[in-house]
C-alpha positions as CSV (number, residue, x, y, z in Angstrom):
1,X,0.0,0.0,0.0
2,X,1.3,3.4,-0.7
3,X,0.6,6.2,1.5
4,X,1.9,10.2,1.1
5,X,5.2,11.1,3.0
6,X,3.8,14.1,4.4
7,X,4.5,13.5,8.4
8,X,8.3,14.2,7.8
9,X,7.8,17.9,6.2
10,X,5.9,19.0,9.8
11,X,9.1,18.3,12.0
12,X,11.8,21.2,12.4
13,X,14.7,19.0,12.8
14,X,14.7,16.0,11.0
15,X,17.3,13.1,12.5
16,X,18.6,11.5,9.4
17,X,20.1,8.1,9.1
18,X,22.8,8.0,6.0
19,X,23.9,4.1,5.5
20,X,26.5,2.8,3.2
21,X,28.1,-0.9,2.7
22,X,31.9,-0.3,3.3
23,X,32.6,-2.5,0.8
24,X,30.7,0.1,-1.8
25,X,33.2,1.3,-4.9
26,X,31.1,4.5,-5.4
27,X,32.6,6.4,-2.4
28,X,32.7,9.8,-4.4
29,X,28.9,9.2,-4.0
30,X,28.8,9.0,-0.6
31,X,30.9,12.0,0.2
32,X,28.4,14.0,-2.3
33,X,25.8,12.8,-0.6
34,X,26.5,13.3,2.7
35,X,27.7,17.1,1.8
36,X,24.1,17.7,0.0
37,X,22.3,16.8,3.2
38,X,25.0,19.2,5.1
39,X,23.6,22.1,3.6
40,X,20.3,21.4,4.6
41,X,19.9,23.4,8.0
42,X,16.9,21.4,9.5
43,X,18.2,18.1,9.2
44,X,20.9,16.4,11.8
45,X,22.4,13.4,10.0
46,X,24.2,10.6,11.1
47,X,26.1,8.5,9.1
48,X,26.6,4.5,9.4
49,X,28.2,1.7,8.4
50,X,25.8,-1.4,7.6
51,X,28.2,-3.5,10.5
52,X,27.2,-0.3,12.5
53,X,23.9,-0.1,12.1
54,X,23.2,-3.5,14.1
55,X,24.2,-1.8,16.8
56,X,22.7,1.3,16.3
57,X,18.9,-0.3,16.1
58,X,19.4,-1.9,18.8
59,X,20.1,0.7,21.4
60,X,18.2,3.5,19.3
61,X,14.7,5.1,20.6
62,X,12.3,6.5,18.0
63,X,14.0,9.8,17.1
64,X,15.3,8.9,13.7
65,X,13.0,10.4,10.9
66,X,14.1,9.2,7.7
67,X,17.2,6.5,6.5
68,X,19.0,7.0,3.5
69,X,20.7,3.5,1.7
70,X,23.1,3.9,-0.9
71,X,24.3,0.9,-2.0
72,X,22.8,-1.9,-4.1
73,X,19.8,-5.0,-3.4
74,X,21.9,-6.8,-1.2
75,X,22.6,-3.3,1.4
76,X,19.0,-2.3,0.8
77,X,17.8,-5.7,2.3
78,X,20.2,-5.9,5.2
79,X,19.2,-2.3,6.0
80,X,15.6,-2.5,6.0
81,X,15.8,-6.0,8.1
82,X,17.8,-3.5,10.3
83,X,15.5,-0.6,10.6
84,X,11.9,-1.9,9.9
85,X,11.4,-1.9,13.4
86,X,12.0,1.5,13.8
87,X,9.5,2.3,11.0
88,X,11.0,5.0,9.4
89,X,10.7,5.5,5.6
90,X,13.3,4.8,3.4
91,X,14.6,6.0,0.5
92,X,17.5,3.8,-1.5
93,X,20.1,5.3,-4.0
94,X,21.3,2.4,-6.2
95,X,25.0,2.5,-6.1
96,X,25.4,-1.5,-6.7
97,X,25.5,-3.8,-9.8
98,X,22.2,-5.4,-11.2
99,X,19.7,-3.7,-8.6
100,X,16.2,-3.7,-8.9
101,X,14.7,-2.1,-5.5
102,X,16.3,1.7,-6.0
103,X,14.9,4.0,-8.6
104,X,16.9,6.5,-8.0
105,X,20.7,6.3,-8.8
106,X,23.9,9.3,-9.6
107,X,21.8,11.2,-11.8
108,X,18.3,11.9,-10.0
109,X,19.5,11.4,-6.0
110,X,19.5,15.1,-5.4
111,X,15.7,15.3,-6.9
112,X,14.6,12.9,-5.1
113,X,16.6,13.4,-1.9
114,X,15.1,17.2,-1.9
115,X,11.6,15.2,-2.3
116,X,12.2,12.7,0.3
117,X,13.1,15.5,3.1
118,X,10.0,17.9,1.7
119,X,7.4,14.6,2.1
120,X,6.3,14.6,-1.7
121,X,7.6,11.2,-2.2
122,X,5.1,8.5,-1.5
123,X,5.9,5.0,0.7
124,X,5.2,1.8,-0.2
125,X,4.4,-0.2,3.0
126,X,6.1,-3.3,1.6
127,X,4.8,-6.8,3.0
128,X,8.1,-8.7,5.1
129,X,8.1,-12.6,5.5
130,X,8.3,-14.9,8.6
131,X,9.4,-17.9,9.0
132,X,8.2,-19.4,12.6
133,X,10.6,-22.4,13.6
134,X,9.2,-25.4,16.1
135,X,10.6,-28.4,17.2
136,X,8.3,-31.2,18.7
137,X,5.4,-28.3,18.7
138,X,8.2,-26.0,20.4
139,X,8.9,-22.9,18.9
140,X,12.1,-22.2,18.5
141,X,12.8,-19.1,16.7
142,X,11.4,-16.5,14.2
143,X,13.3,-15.2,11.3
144,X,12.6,-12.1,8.9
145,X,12.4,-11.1,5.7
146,X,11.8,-9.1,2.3
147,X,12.7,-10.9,-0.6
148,X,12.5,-14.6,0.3
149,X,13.1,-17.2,3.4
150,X,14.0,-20.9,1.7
151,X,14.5,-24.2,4.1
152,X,17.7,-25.9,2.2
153,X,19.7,-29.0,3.1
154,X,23.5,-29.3,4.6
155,X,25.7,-30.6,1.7
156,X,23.4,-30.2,-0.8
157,X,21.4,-33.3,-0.1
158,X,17.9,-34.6,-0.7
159,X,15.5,-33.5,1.8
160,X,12.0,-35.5,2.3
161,X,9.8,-33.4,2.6
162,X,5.9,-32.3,3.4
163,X,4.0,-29.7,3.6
164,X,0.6,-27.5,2.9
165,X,-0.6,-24.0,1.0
166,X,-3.2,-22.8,3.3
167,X,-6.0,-24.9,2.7
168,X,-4.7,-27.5,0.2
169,X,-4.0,-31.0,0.7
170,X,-0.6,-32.6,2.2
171,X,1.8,-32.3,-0.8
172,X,5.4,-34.6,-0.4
173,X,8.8,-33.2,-2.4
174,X,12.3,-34.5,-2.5
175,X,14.1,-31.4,-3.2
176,X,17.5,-30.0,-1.9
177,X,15.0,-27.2,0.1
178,X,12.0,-24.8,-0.5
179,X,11.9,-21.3,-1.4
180,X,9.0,-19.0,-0.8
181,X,9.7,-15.5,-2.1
182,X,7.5,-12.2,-2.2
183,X,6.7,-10.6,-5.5
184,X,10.1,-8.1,-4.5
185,X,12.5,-11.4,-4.2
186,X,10.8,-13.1,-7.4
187,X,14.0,-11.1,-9.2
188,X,16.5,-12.5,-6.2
189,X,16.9,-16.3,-5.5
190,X,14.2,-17.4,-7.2
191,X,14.9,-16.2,-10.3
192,X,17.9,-18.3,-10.6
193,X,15.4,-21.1,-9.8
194,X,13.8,-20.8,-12.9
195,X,10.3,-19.3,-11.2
196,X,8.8,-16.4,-12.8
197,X,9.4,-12.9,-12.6
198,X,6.1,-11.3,-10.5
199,X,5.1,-7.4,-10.8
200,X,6.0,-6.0,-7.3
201,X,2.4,-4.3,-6.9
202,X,0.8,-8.3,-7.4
203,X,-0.2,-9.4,-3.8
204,X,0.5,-12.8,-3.7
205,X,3.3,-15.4,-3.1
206,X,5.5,-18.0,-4.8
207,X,6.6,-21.2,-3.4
208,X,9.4,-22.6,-5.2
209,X,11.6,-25.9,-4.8
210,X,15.3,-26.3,-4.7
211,X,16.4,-29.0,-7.3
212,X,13.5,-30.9,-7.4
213,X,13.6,-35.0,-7.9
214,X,10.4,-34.8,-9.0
215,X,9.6,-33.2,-13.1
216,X,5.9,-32.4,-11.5
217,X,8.0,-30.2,-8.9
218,X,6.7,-26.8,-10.6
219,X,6.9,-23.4,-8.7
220,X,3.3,-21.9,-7.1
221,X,1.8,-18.7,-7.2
222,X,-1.0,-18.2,-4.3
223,X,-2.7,-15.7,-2.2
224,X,-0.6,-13.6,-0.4
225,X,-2.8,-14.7,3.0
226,X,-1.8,-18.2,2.5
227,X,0.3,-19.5,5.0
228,X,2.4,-22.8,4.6
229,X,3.3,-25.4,6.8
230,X,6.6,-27.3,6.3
231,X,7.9,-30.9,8.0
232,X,11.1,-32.1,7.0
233,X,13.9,-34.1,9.2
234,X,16.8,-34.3,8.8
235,X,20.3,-36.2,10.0
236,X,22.6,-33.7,9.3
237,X,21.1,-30.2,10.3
238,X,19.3,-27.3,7.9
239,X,20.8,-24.6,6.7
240,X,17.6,-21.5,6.8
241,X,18.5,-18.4,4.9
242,X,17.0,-14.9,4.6
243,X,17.6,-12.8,2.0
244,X,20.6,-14.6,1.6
245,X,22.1,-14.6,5.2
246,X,21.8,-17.8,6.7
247,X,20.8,-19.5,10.2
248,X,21.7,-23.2,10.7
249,X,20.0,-25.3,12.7
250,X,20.4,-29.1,14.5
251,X,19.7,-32.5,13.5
252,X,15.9,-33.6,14.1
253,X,12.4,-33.4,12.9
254,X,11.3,-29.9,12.0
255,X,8.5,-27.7,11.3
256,X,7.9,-24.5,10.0
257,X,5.2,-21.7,9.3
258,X,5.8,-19.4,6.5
259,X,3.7,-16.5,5.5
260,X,3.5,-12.9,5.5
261,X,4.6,-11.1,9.2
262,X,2.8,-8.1,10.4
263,X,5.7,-6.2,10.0
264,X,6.2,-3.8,7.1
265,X,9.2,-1.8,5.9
266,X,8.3,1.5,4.7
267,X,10.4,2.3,1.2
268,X,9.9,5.9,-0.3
269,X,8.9,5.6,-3.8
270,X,8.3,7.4,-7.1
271,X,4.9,7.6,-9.1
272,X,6.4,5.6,-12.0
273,X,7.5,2.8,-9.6
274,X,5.6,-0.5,-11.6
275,X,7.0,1.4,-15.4
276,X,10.6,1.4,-13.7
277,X,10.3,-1.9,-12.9
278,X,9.8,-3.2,-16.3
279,X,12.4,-0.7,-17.6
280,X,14.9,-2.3,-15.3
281,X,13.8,-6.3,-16.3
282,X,15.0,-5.0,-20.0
283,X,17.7,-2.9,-19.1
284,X,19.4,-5.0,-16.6
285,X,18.2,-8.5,-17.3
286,X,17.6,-7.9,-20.8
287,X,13.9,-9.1,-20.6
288,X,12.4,-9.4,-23.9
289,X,15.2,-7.6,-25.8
290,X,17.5,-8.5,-28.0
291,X,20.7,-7.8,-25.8
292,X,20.8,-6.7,-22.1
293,X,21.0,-2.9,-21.9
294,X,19.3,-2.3,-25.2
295,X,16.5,0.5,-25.1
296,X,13.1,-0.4,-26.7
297,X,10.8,1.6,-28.4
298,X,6.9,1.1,-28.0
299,X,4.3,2.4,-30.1
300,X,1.4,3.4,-28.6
């Protein structure tokens, strides 16, 4: 859902957050950055590290406004896990490789920053994934995230497994894991799956298995309020990832609840956000072109 940015504009001092991955090439950006919000006079800015900012959530109170990302998918995620919980808007500056949740990059970030700070940019409330962990009806933990959270095997081995979409029937897979992604992470891990590319503003889900043994193993689109229920044991531990960052766990018999979490992340976004999108599948991935990078002209 996307809702106007207009709280930020009413505050006299706005306490910015300015994050950057320190392994980030495009330092020149950075420094331009950080000097552009300098010479704004209402804003205090602090600037962090993506190894600092753990720290920094977790001692900070509510006084941050607005976070700044530069940097590309793979900082944007990490950040977002980070900061969701203060619920803050964010607005991303691509400064990465491939990158497909920034729409603003080195030629429009002073527009857009000037926007941002002013409230005219819009926020998408975008949906977050959970993954609930129990053992012998136990929970055990809860993990978080945007694009996708995938149950995979130690090793790359075979994994029996079983499970349920909301209100289906019991369904059995031998896979190396399962993937379940949100329309944002259909262009992350699941892409290189094989499972389709979904439009960000669809609200639904995609379940997708890892190496299936199994040719009628084909990836699922469902509801977004579906929730589904996974049992899989295993001798030699399971390796659960989120967004890429992964949690391993002991031997035993498992299961799991996947499904939307209550918790949002609040990204600031531009009016052309689902024509950008398909811009960036041809530019980037070249989707439906002829070579990657090519621009396309459309009659209309």
């Amino acid at each position: 859902m996307i809702h106007p940015l207009g709280e930020a504009s009413s505050r006299s001092t706005m306490q910015i957050l300015l994050i950057y991955n320190e392994k980030m090439k495009a330092t020149h950006l950075l420094s331009a950055v950080h000097t552009f919000l300098l010479s704004k006079d209402a804003c205090s800015i602090t600037v962090l590290s993506l190894s600092q900012l753990n720290i920094y959530t977790a001692e900070a109170s509510d006084a941050s406004s607005l976070a700044i990302v530069l940097g590309g998918d793979g900082t944007i995620l990490r950040a977002s896990l980070c900061l969701h919980a203060l619920a803050i808007p964010i607005l991303a500056i691509h400064a990465g490789t491939v990158g497909f949740l920034a729409e603003h990059g080195a030629v429009s970030w002073q527009e857009a920053i000037d926007d941002f700070l002013s409230g005219k940019l819009p926020f998408l409330s975008a949906p977050m994934l959970a993954m609930e962990v129990y053992q012998q009806e136990k929970f055990a933990q809860r993990l978080l995230a945007i694009n996708e959270v995938a149950i995979t095997s130690v090793g790359r081995k075979l994994l029996a497994m079983t499970f349920k979409v909301g209100s289906s029937p019991t369904m059995r897979v031998r896979a190396e894991g399962l993937v379940l992604s949100t329309p944002t992470g259909s262009t992350g891990y699941s892409l290189t799956l094989g499972a389709p590319i979904i439009s960000p503003s669809a609200k639904v889900l995609l379940l997708q298995a890892i190496a299936p043994f199994d040719l009628s193993a084909r990836p699922i689109i469902f509801d977004e309020a579906d929730v589904v229920w996974v049992e899989v044991a295993s001798e030699d531990g399971l390796l659960l990832l989120r967004d890429g960052e992964g949690v391993e766990i002991a031997s035993g018999a498992w299961e799991f609840r996947l499904g939307l979490a209550s918790e949002r992340v609040l990204w600031a976004v531009g009016e052309q956000r689902e024509a950008l999108f398909y811009q960036a599948l041809q530019k980037k991935l070249g989707w439906f072109t002829l070579y990657p990078g090519a621009s396309v002209c459309c009659k209309s």
